[in-house]
C-alpha angles and dihedrals in degrees: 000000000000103000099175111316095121092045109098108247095244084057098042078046092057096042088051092043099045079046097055091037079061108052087049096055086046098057093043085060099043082052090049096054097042086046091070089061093056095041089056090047096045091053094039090058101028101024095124091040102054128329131215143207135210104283096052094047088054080048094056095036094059082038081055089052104043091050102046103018110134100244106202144100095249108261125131 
């Protein structure tokens, strides 16, 4: 199997670079998306506390992430 010798290295560097363009654009989306739940949650059960809008729910939510993210490679 040939996987890229013959392809020059600027070209092997912007398919790696349009690949990984697109996996952060991707996950950015796929944030956004899971962010409107929280922030529906947040101001269901908080709402006369303190609101919040979009950005801060996509905030909370990477927070969320970061905190109780389950950090492995997947094994058991």
């Amino acid at each position: 199997m040939n996987l890229g010798k013959d392809m020059p290295i600027l070209a092997r560097f912007v398919d790696l670079a349009t690949t990984m363009l697109l996996v952060v654009a991707i996950s950015a989306i796929v944030g956004l998306i899971l962010a409107w739940p929280v922030q529906l949650l947040w101001n269901y059960v908080f709402g006369s506390l303190y609101r919040i809008n979009f950005g801060q729910a996509w905030g909370l939510n990477v927070l969320a992430g970061i905190l109780f993210g389950i950090a492995g490679n997947g094994k058991k």
